[in-house]
DSSP file (Angstrom, degrees, kcal/mol; ACC not computed):
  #  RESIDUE AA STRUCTURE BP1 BP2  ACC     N-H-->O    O-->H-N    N-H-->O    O-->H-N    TCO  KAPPA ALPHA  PHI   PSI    X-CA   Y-CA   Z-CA
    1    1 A X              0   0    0      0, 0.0     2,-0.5     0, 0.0    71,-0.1   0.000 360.0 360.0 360.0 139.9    9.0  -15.6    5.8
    2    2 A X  E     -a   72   0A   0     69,-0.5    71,-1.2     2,-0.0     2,-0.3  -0.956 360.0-175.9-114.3 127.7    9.2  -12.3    7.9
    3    3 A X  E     -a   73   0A   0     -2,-0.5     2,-0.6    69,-0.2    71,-0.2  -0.931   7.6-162.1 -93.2 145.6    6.5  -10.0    8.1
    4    4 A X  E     -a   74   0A   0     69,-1.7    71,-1.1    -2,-0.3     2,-0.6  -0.896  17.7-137.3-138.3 105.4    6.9   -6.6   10.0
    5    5 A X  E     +a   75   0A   0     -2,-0.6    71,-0.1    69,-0.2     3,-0.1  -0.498  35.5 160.5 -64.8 113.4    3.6   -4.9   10.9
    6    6 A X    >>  +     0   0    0     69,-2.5     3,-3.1    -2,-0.6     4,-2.6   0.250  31.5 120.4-106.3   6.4    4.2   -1.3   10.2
    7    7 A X  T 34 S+     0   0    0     68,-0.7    71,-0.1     1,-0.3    -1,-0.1   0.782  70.1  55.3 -50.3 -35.8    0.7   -0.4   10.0
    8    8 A X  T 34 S+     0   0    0      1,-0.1    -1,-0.3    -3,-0.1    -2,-0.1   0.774 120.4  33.5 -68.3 -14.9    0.9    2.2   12.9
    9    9 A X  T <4 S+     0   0    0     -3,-3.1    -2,-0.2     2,-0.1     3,-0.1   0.671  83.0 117.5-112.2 -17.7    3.6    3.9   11.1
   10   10 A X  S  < S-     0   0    0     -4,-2.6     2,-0.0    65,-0.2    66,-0.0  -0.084  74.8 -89.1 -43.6 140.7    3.1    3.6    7.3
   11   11 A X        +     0   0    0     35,-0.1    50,-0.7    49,-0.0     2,-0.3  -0.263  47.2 176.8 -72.5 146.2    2.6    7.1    5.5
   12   12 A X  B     -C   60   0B   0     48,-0.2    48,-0.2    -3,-0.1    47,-0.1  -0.997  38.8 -93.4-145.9 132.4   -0.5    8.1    5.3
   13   13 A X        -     0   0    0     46,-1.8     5,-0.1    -2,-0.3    45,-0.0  -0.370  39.2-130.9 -50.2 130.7   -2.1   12.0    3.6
   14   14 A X  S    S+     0   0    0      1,-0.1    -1,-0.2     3,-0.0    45,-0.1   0.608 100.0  25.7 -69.0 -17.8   -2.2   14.2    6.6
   15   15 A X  S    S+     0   0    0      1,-0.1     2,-0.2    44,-0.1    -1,-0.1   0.745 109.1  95.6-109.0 -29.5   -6.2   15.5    5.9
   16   16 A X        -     0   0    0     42,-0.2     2,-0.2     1,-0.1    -3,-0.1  -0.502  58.9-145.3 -96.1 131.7   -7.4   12.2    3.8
   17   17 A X        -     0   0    0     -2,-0.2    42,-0.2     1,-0.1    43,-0.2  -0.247  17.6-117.4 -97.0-175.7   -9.0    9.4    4.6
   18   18 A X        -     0   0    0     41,-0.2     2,-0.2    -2,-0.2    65,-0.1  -0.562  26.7-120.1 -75.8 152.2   -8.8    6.3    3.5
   19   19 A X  B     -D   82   0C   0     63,-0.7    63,-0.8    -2,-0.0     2,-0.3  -0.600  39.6-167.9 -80.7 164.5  -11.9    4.5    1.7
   20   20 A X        -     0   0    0     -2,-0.2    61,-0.3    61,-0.2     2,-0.3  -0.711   7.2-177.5-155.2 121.7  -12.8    1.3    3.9
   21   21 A X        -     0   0    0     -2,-0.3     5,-0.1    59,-0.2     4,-0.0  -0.602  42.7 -72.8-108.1 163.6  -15.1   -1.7    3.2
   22   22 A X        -     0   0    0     -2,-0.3     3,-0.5     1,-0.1    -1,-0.2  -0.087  36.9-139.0 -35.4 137.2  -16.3   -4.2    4.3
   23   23 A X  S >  S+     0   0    0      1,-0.2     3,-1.7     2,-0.2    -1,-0.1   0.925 107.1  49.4-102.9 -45.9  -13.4   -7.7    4.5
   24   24 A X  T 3  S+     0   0    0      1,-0.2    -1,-0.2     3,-0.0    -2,-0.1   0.365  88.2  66.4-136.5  92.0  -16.0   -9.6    3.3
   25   25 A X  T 3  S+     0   0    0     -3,-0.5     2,-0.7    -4,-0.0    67,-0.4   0.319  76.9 124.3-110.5  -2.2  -17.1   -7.9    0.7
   26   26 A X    <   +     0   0    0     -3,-1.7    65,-0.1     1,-0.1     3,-0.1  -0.654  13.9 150.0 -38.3  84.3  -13.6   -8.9   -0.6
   27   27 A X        +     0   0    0     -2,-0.7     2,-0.3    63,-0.7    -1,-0.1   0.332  60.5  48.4-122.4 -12.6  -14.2  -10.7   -3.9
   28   28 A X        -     0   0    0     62,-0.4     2,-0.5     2,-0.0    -1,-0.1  -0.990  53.9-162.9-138.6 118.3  -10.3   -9.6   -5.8
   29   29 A X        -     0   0    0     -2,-0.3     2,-0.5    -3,-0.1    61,-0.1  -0.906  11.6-158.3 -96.4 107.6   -7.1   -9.6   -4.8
   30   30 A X        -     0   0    0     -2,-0.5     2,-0.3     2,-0.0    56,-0.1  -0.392   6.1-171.0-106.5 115.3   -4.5   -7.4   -6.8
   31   31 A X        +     0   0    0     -2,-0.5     2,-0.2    32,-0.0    -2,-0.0  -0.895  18.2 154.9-114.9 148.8   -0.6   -8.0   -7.0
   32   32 A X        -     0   0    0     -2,-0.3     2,-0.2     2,-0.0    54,-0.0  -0.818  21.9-153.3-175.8 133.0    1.4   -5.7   -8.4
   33   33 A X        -     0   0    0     -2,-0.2     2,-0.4    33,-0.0    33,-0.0  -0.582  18.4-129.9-138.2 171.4    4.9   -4.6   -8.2
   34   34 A X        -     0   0    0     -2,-0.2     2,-2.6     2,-0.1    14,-0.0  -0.713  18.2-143.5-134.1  83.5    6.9   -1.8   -8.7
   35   35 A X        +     0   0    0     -2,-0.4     2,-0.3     2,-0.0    -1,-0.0  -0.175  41.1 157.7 -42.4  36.7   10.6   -2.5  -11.2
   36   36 A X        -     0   0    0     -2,-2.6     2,-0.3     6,-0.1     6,-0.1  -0.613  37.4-140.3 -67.4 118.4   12.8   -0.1   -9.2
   37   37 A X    >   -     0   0    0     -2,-0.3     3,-1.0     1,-0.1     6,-0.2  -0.734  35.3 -92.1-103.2 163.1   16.4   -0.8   -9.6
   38   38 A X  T 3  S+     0   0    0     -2,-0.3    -1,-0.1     1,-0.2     3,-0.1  -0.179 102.4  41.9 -98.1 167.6   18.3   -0.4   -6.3
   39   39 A X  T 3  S+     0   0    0      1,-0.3    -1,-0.2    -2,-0.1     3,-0.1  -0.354  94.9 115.7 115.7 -54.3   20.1    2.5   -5.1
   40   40 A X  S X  S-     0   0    0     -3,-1.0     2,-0.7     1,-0.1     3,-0.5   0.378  81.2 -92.3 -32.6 172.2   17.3    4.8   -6.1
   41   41 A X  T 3  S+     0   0    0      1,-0.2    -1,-0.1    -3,-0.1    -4,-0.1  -0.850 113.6  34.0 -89.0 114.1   15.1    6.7   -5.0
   42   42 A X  T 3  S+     0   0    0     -2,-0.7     2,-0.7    -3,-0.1     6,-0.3   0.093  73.6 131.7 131.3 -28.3   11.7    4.5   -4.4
   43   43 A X    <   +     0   0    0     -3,-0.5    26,-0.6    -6,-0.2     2,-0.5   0.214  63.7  48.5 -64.3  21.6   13.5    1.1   -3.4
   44   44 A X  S >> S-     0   0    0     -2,-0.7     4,-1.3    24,-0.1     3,-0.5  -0.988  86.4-112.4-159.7 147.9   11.4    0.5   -0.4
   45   45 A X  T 34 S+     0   0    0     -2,-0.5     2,-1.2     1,-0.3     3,-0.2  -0.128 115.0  56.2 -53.6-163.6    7.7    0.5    0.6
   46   46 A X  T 3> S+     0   0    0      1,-0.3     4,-1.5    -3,-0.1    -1,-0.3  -0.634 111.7  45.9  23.4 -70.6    7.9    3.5    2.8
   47   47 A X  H <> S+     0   0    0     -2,-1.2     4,-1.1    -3,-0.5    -1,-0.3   0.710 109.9  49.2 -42.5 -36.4    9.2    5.3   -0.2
   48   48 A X  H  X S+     0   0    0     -4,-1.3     4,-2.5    -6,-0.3    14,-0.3   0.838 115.8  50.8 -81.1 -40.9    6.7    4.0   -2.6
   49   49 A X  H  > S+     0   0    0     -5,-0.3     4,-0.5     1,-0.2     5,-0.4   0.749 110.2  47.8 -89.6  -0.9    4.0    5.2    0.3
   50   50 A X  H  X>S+     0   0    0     -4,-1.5     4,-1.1     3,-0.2     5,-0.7   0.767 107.9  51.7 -40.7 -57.4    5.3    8.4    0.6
   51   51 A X  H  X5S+     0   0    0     -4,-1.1     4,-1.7     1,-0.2     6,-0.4   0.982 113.2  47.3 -59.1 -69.1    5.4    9.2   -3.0
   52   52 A X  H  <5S+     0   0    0     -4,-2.5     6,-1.1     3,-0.2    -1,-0.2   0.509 118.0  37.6 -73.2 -13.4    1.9    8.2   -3.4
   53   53 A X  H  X5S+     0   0    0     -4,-0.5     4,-2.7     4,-0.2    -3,-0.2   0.684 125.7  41.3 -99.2 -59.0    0.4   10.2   -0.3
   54   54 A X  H  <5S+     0   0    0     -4,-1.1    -3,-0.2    -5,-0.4    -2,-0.2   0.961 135.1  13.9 -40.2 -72.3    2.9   13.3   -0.9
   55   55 A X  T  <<S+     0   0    0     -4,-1.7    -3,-0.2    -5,-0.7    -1,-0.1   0.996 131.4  49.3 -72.7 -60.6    2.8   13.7   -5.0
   56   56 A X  T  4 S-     0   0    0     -5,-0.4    -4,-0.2     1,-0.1    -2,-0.2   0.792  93.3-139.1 -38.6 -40.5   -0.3   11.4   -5.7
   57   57 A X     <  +     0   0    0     -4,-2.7    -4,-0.2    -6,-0.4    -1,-0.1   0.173  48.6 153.0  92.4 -34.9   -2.4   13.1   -3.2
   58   58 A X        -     0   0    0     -6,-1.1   -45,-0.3     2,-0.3    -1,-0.2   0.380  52.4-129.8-179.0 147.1   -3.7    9.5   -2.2
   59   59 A X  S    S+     0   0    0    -42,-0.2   -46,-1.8   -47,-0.1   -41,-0.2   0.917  93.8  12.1 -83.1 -39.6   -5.0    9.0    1.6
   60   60 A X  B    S-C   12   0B   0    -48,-0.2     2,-0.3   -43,-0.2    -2,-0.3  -0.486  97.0 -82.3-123.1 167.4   -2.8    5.9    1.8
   61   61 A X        -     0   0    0    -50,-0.7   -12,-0.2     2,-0.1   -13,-0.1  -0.925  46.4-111.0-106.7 172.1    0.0    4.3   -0.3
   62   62 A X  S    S+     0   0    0     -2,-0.3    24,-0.3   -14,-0.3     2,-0.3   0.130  91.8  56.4 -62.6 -13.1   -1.0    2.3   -3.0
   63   63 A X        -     0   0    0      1,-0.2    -2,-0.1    22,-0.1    21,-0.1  -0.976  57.2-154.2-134.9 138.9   -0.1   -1.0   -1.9
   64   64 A X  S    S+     0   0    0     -2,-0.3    12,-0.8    12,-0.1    13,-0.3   0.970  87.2  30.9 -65.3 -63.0   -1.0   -3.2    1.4
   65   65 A X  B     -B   75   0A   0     10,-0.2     2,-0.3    11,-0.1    10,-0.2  -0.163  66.0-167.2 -59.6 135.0    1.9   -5.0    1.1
   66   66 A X        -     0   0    0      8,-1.7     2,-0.4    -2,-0.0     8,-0.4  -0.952  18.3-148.3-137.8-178.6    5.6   -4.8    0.0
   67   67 A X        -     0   0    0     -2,-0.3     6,-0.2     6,-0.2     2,-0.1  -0.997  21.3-157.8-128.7  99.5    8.2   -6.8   -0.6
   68   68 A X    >   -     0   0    0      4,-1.1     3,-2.1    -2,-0.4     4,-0.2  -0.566  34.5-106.2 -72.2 148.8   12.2   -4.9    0.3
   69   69 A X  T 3  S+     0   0    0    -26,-0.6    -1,-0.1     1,-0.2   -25,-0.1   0.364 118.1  64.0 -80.2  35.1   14.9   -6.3   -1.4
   70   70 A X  T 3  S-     0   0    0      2,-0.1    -1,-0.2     0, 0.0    -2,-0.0   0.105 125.4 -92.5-127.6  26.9   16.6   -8.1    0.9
   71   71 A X  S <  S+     0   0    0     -3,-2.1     2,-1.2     1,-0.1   -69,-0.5   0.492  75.7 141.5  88.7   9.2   13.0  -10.5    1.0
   72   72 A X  E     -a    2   0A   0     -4,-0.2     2,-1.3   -71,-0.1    -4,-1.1  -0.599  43.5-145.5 -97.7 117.6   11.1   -8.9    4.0
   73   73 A X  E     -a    3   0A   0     -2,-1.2   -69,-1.7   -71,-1.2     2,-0.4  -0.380  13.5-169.5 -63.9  79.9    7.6   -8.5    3.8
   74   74 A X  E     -a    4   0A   0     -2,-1.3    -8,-1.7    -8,-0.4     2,-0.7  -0.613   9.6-149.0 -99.7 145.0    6.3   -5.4    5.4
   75   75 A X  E     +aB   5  65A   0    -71,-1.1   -69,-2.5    -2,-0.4   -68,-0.7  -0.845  24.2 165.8 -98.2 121.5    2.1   -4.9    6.0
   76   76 A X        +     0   0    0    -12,-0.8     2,-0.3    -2,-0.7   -11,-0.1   0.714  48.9  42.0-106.0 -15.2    1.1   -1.5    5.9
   77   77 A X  S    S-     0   0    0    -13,-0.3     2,-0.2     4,-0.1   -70,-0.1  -0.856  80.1-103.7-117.9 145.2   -2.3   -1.2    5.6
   78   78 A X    >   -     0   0    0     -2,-0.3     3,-1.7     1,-0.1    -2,-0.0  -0.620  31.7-118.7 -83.4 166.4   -5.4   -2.9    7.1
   79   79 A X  T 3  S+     0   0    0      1,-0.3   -58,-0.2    -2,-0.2    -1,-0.1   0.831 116.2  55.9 -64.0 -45.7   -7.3   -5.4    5.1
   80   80 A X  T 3  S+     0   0    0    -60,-0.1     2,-0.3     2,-0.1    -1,-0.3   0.130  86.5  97.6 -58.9   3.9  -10.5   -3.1    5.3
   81   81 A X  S <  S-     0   0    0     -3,-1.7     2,-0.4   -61,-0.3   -61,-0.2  -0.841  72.9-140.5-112.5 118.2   -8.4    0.2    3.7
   82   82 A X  B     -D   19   0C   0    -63,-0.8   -63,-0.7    -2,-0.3     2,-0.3  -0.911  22.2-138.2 -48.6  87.5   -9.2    0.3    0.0
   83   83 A X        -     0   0    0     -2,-0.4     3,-0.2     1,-0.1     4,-0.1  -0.641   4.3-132.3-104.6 157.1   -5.8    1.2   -1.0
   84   84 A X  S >  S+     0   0    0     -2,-0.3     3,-1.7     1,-0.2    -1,-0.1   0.696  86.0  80.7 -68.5 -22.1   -5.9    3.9   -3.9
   85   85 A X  T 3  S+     0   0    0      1,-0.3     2,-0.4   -23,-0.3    -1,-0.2   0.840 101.5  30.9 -64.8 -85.2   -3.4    2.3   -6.5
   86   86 A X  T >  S-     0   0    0    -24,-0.3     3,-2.3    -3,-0.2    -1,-0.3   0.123  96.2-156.5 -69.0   7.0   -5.7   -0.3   -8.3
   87   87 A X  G X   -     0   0    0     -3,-1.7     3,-0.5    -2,-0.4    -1,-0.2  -0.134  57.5  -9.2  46.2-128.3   -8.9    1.6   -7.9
   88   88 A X  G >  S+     0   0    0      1,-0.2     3,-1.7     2,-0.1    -1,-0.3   0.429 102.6 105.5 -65.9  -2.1  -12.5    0.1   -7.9
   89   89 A X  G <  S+     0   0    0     -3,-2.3    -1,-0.2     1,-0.3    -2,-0.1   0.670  77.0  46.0 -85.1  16.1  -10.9   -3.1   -8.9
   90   90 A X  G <  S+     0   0    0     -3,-0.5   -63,-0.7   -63,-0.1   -62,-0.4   0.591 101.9  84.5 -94.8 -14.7  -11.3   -5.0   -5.2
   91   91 A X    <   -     0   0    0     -3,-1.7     2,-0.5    -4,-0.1   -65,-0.1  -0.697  62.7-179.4-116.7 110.9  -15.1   -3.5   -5.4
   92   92 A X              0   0    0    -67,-0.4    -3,-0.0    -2,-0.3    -2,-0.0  -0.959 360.0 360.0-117.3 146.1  -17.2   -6.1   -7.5
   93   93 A X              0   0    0     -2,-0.5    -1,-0.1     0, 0.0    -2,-0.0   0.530 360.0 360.0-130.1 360.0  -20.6   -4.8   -7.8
């Protein structure tokens, strides 16, 4: 399995920050994938975090993680960044 930390370069909203908690206060972990078919516009995590800080608005994109299709695993986010796509649902209270 390949990972490639992109975390210094993943898009990120130029004014917004990110929320960030506590790692462990980490009670949920949320997978969730995105049915792009390829050629398009979207087919890679950079694109998907793009979308979501440009058009969403969103301090981050929505997902720590992605999966490209050709099976490489890029990390974009740190584990303590709340990322906006799933909302409160890592936050158990």
């Amino acid at each position: 399995m390949n990972i490639l930390d992109i975390r210094s370069s993943a898009p990120r909203h130029r004014t917004k920050l990110p929320t960030l908690r506590a790692i462990s206060g980490i009670r949920q972990i949320v997978l969730h994938h995105g049915m792009t078919r390829r050629g398009l516009g979207g087919t890679n995590y950079e694109a998907y975090c793009r979308f979501h800080t440009q058009t969403n608005n969103w301090s981050v994109g929505g997902y720590m993680y992605g999966v490209e299709p050709d099976g490489v695993i890029k990390w974009g986010y740190d584990w303590n960044m709340q990322t906006p796509h799933v909302g409160t649902a890592t936050v158990i209270r």
